[in-house]
C-alpha positions as CSV (number, residue, x, y, z in Angstrom):
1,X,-59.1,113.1,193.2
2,X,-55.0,112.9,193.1
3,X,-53.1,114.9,195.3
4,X,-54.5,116.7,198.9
5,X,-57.4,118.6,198.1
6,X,-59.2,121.3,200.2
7,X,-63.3,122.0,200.4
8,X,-64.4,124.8,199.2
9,X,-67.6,126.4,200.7
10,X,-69.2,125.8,197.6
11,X,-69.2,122.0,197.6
12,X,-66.7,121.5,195.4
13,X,-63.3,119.9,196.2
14,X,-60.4,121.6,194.3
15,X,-56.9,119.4,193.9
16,X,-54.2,121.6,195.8
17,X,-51.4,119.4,194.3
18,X,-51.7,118.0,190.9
19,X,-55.2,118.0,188.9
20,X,-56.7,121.5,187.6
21,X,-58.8,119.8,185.0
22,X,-61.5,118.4,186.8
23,X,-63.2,119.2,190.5
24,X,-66.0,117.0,192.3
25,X,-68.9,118.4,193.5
26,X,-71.9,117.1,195.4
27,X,-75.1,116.4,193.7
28,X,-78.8,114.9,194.2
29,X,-79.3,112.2,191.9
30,X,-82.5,111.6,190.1
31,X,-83.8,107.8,189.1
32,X,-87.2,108.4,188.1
33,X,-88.7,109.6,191.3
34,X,-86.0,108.2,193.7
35,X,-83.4,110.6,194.7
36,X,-79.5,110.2,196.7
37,X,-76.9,112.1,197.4
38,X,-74.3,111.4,195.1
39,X,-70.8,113.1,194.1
40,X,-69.9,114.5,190.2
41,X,-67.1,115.4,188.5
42,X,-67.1,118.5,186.4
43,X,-64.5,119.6,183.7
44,X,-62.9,122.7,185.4
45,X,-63.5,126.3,183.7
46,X,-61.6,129.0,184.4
47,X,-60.1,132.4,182.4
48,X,-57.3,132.5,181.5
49,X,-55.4,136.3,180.5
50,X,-52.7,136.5,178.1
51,X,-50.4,139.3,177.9
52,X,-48.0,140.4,175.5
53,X,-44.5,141.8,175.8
54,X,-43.0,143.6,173.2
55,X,-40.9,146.1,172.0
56,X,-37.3,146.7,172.1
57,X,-35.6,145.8,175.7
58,X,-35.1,149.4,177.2
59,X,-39.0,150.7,175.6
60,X,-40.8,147.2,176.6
61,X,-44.7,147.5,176.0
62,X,-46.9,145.1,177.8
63,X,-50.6,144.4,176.9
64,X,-53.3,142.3,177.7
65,X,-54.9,140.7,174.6
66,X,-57.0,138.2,175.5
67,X,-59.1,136.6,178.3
68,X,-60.9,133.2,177.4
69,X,-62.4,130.6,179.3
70,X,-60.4,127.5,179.5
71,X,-59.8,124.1,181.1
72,X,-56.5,124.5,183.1
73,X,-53.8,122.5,181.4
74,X,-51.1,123.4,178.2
75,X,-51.9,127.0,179.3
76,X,-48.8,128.1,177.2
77,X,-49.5,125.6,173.9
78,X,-52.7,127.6,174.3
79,X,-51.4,131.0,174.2
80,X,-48.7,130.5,171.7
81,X,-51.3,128.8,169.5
82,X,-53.8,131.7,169.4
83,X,-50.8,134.6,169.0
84,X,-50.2,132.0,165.8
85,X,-53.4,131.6,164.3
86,X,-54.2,135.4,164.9
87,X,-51.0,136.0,162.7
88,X,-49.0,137.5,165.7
89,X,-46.2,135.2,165.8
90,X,-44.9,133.5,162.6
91,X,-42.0,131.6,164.1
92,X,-41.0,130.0,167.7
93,X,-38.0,132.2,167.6
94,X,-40.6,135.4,167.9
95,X,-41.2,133.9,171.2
96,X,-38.1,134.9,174.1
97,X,-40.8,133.5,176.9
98,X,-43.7,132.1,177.9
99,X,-44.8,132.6,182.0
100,X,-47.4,133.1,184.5
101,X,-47.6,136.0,186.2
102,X,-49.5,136.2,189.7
103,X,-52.7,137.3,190.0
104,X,-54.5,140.0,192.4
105,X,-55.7,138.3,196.0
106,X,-59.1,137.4,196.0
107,X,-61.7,135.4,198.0
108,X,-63.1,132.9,195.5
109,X,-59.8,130.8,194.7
110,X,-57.5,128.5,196.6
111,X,-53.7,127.8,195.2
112,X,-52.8,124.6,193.6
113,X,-49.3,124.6,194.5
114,X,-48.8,122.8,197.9
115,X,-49.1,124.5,201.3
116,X,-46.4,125.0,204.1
117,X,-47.0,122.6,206.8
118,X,-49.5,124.2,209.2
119,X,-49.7,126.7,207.2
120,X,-53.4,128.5,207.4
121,X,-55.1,128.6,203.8
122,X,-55.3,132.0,202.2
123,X,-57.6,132.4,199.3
124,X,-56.6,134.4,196.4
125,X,-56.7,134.3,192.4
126,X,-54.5,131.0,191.3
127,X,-51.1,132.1,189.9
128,X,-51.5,130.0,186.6
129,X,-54.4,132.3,185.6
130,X,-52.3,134.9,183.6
131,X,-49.5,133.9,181.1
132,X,-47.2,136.4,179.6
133,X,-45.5,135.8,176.8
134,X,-42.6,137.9,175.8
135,X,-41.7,138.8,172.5
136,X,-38.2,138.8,170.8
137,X,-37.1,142.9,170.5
138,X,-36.9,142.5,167.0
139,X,-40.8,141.2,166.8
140,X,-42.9,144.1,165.2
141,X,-46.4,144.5,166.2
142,X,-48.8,147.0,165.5
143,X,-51.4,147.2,168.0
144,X,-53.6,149.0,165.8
145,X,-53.6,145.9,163.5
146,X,-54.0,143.3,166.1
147,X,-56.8,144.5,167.7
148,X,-58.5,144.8,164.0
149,X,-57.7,141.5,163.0
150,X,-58.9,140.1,166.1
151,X,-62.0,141.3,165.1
152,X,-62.5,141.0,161.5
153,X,-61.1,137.3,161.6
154,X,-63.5,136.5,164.7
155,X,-66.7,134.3,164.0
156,X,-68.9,137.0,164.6
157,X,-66.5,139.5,162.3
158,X,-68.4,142.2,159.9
159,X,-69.6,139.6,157.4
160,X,-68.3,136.8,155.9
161,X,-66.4,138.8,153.0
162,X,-64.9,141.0,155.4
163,X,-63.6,138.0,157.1
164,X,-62.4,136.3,153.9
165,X,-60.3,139.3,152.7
166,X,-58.7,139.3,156.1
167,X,-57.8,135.8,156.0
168,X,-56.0,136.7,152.6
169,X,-54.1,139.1,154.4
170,X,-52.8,137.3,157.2
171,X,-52.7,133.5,156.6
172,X,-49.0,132.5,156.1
173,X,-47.9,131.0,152.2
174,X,-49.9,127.9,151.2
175,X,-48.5,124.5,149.3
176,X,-50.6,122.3,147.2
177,X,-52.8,120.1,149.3
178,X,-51.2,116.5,148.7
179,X,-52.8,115.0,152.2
180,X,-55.1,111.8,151.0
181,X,-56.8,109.4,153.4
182,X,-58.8,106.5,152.8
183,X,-62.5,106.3,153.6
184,X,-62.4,103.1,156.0
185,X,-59.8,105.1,157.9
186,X,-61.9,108.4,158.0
187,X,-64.4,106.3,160.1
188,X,-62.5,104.9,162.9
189,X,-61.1,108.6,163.9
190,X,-64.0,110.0,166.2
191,X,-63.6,106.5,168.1
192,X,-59.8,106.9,168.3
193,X,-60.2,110.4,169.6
194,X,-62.6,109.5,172.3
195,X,-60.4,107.2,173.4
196,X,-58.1,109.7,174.3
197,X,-59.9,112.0,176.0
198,X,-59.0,111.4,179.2
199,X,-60.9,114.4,181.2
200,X,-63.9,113.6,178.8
201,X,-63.9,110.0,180.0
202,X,-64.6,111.8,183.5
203,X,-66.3,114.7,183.1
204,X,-68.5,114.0,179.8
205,X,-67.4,118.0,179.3
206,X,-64.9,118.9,177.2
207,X,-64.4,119.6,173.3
208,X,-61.2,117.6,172.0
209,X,-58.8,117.9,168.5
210,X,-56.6,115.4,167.3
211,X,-53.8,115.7,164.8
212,X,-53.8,112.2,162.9
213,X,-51.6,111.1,159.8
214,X,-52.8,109.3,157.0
215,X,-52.5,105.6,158.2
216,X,-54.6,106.9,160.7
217,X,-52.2,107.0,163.4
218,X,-52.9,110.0,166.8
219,X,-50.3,111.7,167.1
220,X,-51.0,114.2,169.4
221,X,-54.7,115.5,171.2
222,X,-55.8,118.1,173.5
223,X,-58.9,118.6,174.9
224,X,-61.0,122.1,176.8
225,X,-63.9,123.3,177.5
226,X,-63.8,125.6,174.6
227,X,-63.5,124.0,170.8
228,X,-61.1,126.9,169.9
229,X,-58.8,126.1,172.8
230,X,-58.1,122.6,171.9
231,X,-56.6,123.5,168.9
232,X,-55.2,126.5,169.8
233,X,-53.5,124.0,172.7
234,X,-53.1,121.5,169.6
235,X,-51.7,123.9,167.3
236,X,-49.6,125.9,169.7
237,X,-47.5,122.7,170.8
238,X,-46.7,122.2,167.4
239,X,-46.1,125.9,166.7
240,X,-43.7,125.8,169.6
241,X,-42.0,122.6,168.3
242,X,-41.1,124.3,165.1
243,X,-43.4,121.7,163.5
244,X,-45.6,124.0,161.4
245,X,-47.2,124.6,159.1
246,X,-48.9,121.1,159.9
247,X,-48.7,120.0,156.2
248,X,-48.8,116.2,156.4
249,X,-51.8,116.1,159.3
250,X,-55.3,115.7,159.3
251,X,-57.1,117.6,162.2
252,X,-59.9,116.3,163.7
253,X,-63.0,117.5,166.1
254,X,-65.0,116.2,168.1
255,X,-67.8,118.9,167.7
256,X,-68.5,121.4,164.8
257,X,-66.5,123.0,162.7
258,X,-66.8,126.4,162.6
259,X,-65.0,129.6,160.8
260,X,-62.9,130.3,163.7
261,X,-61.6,126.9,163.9
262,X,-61.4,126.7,159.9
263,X,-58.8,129.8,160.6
264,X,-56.9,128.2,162.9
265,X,-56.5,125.3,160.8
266,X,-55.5,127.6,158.2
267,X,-53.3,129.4,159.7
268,X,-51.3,126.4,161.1
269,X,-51.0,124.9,157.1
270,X,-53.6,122.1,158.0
271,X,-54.9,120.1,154.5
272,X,-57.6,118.8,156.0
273,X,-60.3,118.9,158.7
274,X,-63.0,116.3,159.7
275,X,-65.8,117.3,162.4
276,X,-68.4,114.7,164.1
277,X,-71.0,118.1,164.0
278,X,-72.0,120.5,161.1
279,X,-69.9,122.8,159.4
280,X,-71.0,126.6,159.4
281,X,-71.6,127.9,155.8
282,X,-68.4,130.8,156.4
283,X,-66.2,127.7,157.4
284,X,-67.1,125.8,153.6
285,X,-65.8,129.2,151.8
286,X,-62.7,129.3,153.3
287,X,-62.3,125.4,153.2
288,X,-63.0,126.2,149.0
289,X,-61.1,129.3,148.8
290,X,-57.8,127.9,150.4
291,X,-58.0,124.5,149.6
292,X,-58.9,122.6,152.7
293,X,-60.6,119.4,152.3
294,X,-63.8,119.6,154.9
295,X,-65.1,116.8,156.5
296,X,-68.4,117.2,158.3
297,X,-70.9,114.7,160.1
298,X,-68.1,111.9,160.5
299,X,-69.9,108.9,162.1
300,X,-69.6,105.4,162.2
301,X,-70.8,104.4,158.4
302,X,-71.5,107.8,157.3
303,X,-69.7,111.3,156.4
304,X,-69.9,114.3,154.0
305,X,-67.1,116.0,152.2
306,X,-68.1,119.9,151.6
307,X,-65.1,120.2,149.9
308,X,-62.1,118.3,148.4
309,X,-64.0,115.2,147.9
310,X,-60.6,113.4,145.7
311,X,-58.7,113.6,148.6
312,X,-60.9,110.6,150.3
313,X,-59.2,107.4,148.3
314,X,-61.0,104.1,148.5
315,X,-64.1,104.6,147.7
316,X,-66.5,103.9,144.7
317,X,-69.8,104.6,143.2
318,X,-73.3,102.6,144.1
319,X,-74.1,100.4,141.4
320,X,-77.3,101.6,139.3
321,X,-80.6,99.9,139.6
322,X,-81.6,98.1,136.6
């Protein structure tokens, strides 16, 4: 691994300098009935808490929110992107800060930030484990809300009507989907993901989203153990660019697509979404109900379009047997 690393009673080597995303560990390899020591590299997982700040300065209220599991890395695309598609935030000038905040000593973790020369190794909680991110005074929230929404817009909300009505309610203004792609194009966009997902190339472990245009061009990725964190990473970098709603984009996944992610989508003014896996049933209504062409089972010389099937240009009927 890059960087000094330190050896954790565990058996797995941690980066102290510059890599959080992956960590080797030792393993017995089986071939058939031959076994040898061998060394692995896993995706790192670890939570992640995000706090809020809010309020005007001299009445400032501070909550936590969230905690998620996550693959170190865009810590703050991530948290500004799932404030966004939760309907928190609405504009990057909402946001006066994004930080970490140290966390309590403990004796699982070691640092990642370099070490004093001679210095003895303490363990205790990473700092980049807890971000904060401070609100603008003007900002209103209603805690009461949040915490509802949260809940109502999760994938395992009341029911899918209940989840539908909230989406109505939060999901910023839409414009008419005009996002077209040829079908030749659609194919070669799981490939051109994979190639890069640079963590996935080591690990074999991670989820990955992809913002692509429609000549088929990448123009930005993200990848996590978590499907919903890649593009809450994804969306959240864009978000904090003061490049949404994502009109022009086509978002991609490299597993299923499911309501939750559907939402995110939403909420970010994606047109359309193309998944290698299945769609969820929930994640087809609100693809119909706000206009967001779906793309599931995207393989090599196959797809299916649950929705929005005009958008997909270049294509043409089998002829009929005579």
């Amino acid at each position: 691994m890059p960087g000094d690393s330190k050896l954790r009673n565990d058996g797995v080597e941690r980066s102290v300098v510059s890599d959080r995303t992956t960590a080797s560990i030792s393993v017995e390899r089986f071939t058939g009935t031959e076994t040898q020591s061998a060394t692995d590299v896993l995706a790192v997982e670890e939570p992640l808490e995000c706090q809020l700040a809010y309020g005007p300065i001299n009445d400032r209220q501070l909550k936590s929110i969230s905690v998620t599991m996550r693959t170190p890395g865009h810590d703050f695309d991530l948290a500004a992107g799932f404030l966004m598609t939760e309907g928190v935030i609405n504009d990057p000038t909402d946001v006066m800060q994004i930080s970490y905040i140290a966390g309590r000593p403990t004796a699982e973790a070691l640092s990642d930030e370099p070490l004093p020369e001679g210095a003895a190794v303490l363990p205790y909680m990473p700092e980049r484990n807890i971000v904060r991110v401070e609100l603008a005074p003007d900002v209103s929230v209603s805690m009461a809300n949040l915490e509802r929404n949260f809940y109502t817009t999760s994938s395992c909300g009341i029911c899918g009507k209940a989840s539908l009505l909230a989406l109505r309610t939060v999901c910023p203004p839409r414009a008419a989907n005009q996002f077209q792609i040829a079908a030749e194009l659609l194919y070669t966009l799981p490939t051109r993901l994979r190639q890069a997902q640079d963590v996935f190339a080591r690990t074999g472990g991670l989820h990955a989203s992809g913002l692509f245009d429609s000549t088929g061009h990448l123009f930005s990725s993200r990848e996590d153990v978590g499907r919903h964190n890649a593009v809450d990473k994804l969306l959240g970098a864009e978000f904090l660019a003061d490049r949404t709603p994502v009109r022009d984009r086509l978002l991609m996944l490299s597993g299923r697509a499911s309501f939750e992610l559907l939402q995110k989508a939403l909420m970010g003014g994606i047109p359309m979404v193309a998944s290698v896996g299945a769609p969820s049933s929930l994640a087809v209504q609100v693809a119909k109900e706000f206009d967001i062409t779906l793309v599931g089972f995207l393989r090599e010389d196959h797809f299916n379009v649950y929705h929005g099937a005009k958008h997909i240009i270049g294509t043409k009927k089998p002829k009929e047997r005579v």
